[in-house]
N, C-alpha and C positions, 0 to 999 in steps of 0.2 A: 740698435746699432746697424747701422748702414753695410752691405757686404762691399769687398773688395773692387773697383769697379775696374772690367776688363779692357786694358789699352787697346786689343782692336777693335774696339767700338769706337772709340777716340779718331779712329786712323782706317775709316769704312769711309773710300771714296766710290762706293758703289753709284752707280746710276739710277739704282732702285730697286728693292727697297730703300731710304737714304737713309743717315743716320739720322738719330733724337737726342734730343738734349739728356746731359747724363742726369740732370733735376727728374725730369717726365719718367726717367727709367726705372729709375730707385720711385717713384711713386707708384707708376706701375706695378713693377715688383711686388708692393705691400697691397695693391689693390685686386689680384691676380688671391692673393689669398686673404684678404680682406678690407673693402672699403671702408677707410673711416667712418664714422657714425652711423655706418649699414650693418655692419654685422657677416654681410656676405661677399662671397666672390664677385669680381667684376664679371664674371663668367657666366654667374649663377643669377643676377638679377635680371626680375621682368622689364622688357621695354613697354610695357603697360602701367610699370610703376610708378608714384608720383615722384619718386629721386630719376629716372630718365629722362621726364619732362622738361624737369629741372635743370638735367647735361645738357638738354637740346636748347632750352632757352639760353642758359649763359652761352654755350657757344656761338650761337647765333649772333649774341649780342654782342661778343667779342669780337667777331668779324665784324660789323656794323663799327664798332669802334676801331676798330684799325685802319679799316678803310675810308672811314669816313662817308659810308653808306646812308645816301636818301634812302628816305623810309616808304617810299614805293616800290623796292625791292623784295622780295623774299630771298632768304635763304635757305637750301636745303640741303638736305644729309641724304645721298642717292646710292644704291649700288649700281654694279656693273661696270664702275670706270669710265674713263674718258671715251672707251671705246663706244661704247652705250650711247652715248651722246650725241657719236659722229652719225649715229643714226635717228635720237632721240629729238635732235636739232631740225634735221629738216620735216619731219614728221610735224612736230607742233609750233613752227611758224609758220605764220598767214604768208602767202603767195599771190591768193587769187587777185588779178590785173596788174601782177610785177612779172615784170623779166625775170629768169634764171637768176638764182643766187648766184657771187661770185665766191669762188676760192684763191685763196694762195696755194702755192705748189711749193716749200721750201723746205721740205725736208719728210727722212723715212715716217715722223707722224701726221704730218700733215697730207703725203700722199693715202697714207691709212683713211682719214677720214672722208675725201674727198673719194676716196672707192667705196666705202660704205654709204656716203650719201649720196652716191650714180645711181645705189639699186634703190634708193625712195622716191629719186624724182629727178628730172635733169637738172644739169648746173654747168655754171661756166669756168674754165678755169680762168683768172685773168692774169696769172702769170707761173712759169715754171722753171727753177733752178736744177730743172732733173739734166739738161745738156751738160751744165758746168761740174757736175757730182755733187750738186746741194752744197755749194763752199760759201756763198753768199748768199746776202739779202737783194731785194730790188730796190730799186732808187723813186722815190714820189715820181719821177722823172718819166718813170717806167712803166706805172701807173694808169692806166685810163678808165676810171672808176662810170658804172652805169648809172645813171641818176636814179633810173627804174627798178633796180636791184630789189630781187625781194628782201634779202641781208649780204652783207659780206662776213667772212667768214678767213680768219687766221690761225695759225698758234704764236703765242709768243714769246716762245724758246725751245727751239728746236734740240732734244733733249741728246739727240746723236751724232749730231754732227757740230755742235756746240754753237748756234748761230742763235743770236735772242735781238729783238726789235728794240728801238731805246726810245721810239715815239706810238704815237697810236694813227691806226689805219684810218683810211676810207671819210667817207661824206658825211657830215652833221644830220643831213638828212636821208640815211639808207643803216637802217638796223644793222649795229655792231655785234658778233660772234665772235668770242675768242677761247680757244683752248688755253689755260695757264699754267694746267698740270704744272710745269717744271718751274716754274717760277712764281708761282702764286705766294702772296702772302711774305716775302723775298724783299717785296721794295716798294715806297707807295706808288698804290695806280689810281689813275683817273677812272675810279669805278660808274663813276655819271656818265661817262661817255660811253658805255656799252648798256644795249639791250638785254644781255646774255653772257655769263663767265662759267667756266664749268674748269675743273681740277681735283684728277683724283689726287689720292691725299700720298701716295709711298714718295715726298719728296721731301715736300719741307713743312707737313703740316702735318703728318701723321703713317700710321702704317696701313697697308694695303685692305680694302674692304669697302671704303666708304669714297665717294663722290660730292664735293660740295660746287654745289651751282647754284649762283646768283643772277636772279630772274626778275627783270622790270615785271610789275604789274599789267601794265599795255600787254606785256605779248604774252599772256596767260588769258588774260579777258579774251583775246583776239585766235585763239589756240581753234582749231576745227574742232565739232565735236567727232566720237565715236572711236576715240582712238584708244586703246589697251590702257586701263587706269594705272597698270606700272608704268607706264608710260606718255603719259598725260600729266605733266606740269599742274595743271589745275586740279586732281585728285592728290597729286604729293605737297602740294601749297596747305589744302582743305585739311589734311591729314597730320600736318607740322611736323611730315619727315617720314611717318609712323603710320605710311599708309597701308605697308607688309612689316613684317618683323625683320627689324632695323640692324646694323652692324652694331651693337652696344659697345662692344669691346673698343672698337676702332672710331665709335664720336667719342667715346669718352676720353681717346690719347688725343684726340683732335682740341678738345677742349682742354688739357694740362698742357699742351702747347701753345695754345694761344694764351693761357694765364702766362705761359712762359715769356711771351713776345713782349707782353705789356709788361708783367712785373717785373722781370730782369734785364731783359733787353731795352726796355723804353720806347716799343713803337716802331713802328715800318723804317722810320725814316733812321734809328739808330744803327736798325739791321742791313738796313742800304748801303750805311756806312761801311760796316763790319764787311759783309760781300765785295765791296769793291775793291777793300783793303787785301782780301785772302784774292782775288783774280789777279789785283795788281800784281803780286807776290810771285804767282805760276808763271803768269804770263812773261813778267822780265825774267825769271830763269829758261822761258822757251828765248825766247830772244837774245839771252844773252850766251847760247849753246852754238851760236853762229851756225845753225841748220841741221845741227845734230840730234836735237827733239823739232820735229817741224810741224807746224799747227796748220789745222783743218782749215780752221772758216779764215775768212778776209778779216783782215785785222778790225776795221772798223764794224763789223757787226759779230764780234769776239760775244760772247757769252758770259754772263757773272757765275752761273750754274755750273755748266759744263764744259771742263776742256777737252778737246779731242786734239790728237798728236801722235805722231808715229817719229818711230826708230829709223836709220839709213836702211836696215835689212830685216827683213821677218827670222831670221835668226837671233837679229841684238834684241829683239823684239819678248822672246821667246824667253831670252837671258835674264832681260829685264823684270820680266813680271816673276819669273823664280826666285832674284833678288829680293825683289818688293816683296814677296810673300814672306819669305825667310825672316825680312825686318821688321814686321807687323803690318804691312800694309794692305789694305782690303777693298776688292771690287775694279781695279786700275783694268783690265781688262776692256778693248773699243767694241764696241757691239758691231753683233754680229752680219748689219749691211753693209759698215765700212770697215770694222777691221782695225787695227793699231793699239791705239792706249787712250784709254780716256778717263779722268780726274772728276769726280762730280764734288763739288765743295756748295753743297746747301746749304741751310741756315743753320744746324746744329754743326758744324766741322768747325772745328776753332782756328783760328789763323796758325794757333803754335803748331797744331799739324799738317799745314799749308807750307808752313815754313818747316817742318821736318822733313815733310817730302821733298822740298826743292836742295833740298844740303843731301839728300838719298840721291836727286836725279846728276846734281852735278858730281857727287864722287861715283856716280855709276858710271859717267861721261868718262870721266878722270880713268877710270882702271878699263873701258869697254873703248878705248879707239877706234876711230873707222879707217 
């Protein structure tokens, strides 16, 4: 018998950790103290053993099928996070006889990386929203991409200030890098068109521990030698994940989530749907508040993931989220570089709670005047 399943898990608009499907929870739950046809804890078994092999291969393969993955990719299971990355990135792509990488500058993670990968090597910014306060995207317009580039390098969902790309960057011919952390696995991508994906998993694919990046084979062949084998792409490829002792806990929710996306969901593109439905939902309750909840980013490069949005006063503000706790609501709180209130609706958040929150925010309106 299944335990009681607790509504604010239902109603966790955290930014991250994010919520998980309430299916994955309840299977967790039993797997925590015993995995079917194992015998043991998820806790308790070897990632040497031939049942982890097994987790790593279907997940893999699971991703491969969702995205629609060439099979000159690898996929791997990393720790350290996206942070890891911002530094792991410039470390093991090829340079030599390219110009400076470029970066995008468009928000609190993407300045993160681009300060971690100044201390491995130079690079160029080629453009920065940090004048405007990260409220928008740039325009192709804006754009004047190096032929020479050793890679370009984006995110494509700016998790804090709720600004997400709705095309893909830069030159056919100049290695694509993308951070997806916040929107990975969310919506279909054109995975062909990138040399390099990396996404840790606390959003929409799993809970905190594990890193999955998807890595052309070109730029693993092409990797410098002598670089730190946790940190060598081509030792974590050779290794199938398991080149150190692995996050087990966190591929394994990795992989009941993606049995989630296919089996119940039906695929990226059903979930694209579902997301677009739960934004439309927020966003006509900000707009239709006549400025009384006021959104972050520029309308046109709005966010499916994350809303950010502030009160008229950091008083009503203050009100609000006392409110929102009181009713069940979790995580609404705007991080801590800009402040206000911000909504994260990833793939596990069901619309009915999208739509409970917007019937909270308008009688909050209704009783909180300005």
């Amino acid at each position: 018998m299944k335990p009681a399943f607790n509504p604010r898990n239902r109603l966790n608009f955290s930014g991250g950790p994010g919520v998980l499907p309430e299916t994955v929870l309840h299977e967790v739950q039993e797997a925590v103290m015993e995995v079917p046809g194992v015998g043991l804890s998820i806790l308790g078994i070897s990632h040497r053993s031939d049942w982890f092999a097994a987790v790593v291969r279907e997940a893999e393969t699971n991703i491969r099928t969702l995205l629609d993955l060439p099979p000159d990719y690898h996929v791997l299971f990393l720790q350290g996070g996206a942070t890891q990355q911002f530094a792991m990135v410039p470390m093991a792509l090829p340079r030599e006889g390219k110009a400076p990488p470029e970066y995008l500058d468009t928000g609190y993670w993407s300045a993160k990386s681009i300060a971690e990968a100044q201390r491995v090597a130079p690079l160029r910014v080629l453009w920065s929203g940090r004048e405007s306060g990260y409220r928008r995207l740039p325009q192709d317009a804006e754009l004047s991409y190096a032929q020479d580039a050793a890679y370009l390098h984006y995110v494509s969902n700016e998790t804090v200030e709720g600004l997400q790309f709705s095309r893909v960057l830069g030159r056919e011919d100049v290695t694509r890098v993308c951070d997806m952390s916040s929107d990975f696995l969310s919506r279909p991508c054109e995975a062909q068109r990138f040399s390099l994906i990396y996404a840790h998993a606390q959003k929409n694919i799993g809970p905190a521990g594990v890193t999955i990046v998807l890595v052309r084979d070109e730029i693993i062949r092409q990797a410098p030698a002598g670089l730190p084998s946790c940190l060598d792409f081509r030792a974590q490829a050779e290794a199938h994940s398991i080149h150190n002792t692995p996050p087990v806990f966190a591929i394994y929710v990795v992989l009941l989530v993606t049995r989630w996306l296919l089996r119940e969901i039906g695929g990226l593109e059903r979930m694209d749907q579902i997301n677009r439905a739960k934004a439309a939902s927020l966003y006509a309750c900000l707009d239709a508040s006549t400025g009384y909840y006021g959104g972050w980013a520029a309308r046109e490069d709005r966010s499916l993931m994350n809303v950010a949005f502030t009160l008229p006063t950091p008083a009503l503000q203050q009100e609000f989220l006392l409110h929102a706790a009181r009713a069940g609501f979790s995580g609404l709180e705007g991080h801590r570089a800009i402040g206000g209130l911000r909504a994260s609706i990833y793939n596990a958040l069901t619309l009915e709670a999208v739509v409970e929150l917007c019937g909270f925010m308008a009688d909050f309106q209704h009783r909180h005047p300005c």
